[in-house]
N, C-alpha and C positions, 0 to 999 in steps of 0.2 A: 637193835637191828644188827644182823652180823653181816661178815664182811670177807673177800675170798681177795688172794694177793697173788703180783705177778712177780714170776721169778727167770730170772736168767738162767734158764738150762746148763750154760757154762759155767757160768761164775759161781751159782746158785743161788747170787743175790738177789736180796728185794728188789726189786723196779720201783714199785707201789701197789700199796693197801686201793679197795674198792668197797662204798658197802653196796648192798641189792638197793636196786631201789624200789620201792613201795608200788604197787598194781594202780593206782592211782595216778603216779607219776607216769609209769607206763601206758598206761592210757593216753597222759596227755600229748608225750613224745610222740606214741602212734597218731594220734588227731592230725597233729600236726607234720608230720610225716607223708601222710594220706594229701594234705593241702599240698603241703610241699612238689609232689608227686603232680600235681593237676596242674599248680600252675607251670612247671616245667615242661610238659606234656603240649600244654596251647599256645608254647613257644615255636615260632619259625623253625627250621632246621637250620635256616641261614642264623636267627640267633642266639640259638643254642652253639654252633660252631661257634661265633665269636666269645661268646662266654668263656668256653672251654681255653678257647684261647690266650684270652686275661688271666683264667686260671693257671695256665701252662708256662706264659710267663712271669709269673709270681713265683712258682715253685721252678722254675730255673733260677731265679734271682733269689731265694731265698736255699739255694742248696748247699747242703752242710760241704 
């Protein structure tokens, strides 16, 4: 399986190596993507904001 790598513009360094992954696997990501998508969808608007908001506060407390 090959594999395509990310580089620092700047630097020109590696970041990291990736390989493809297989139509099989993508598939299943997609599947699950698609659920992902529905149940989020038949969530409240009231608790979809609070989610985001736990999420919001996590990435404050976790900012570099």
């Amino acid at each position: 399986m090959s594999s395509f790598t990310s580089v620092n513009p700047t630097t020109r360094k590696t970041l990291k190596s990736y390989r493809y992954a297989p139509v099989s696997e993508l598939q299943t990501v997609f599947k699950q993507s698609q659920q992902a998508f529905l149940t989020w969808k038949a969530l409240s608007l009231t608790a979809r904001i609070a989610f985001l908001a736990k999420v919001g506060k996590q990435l404050r407390h976790y900012k570099e």
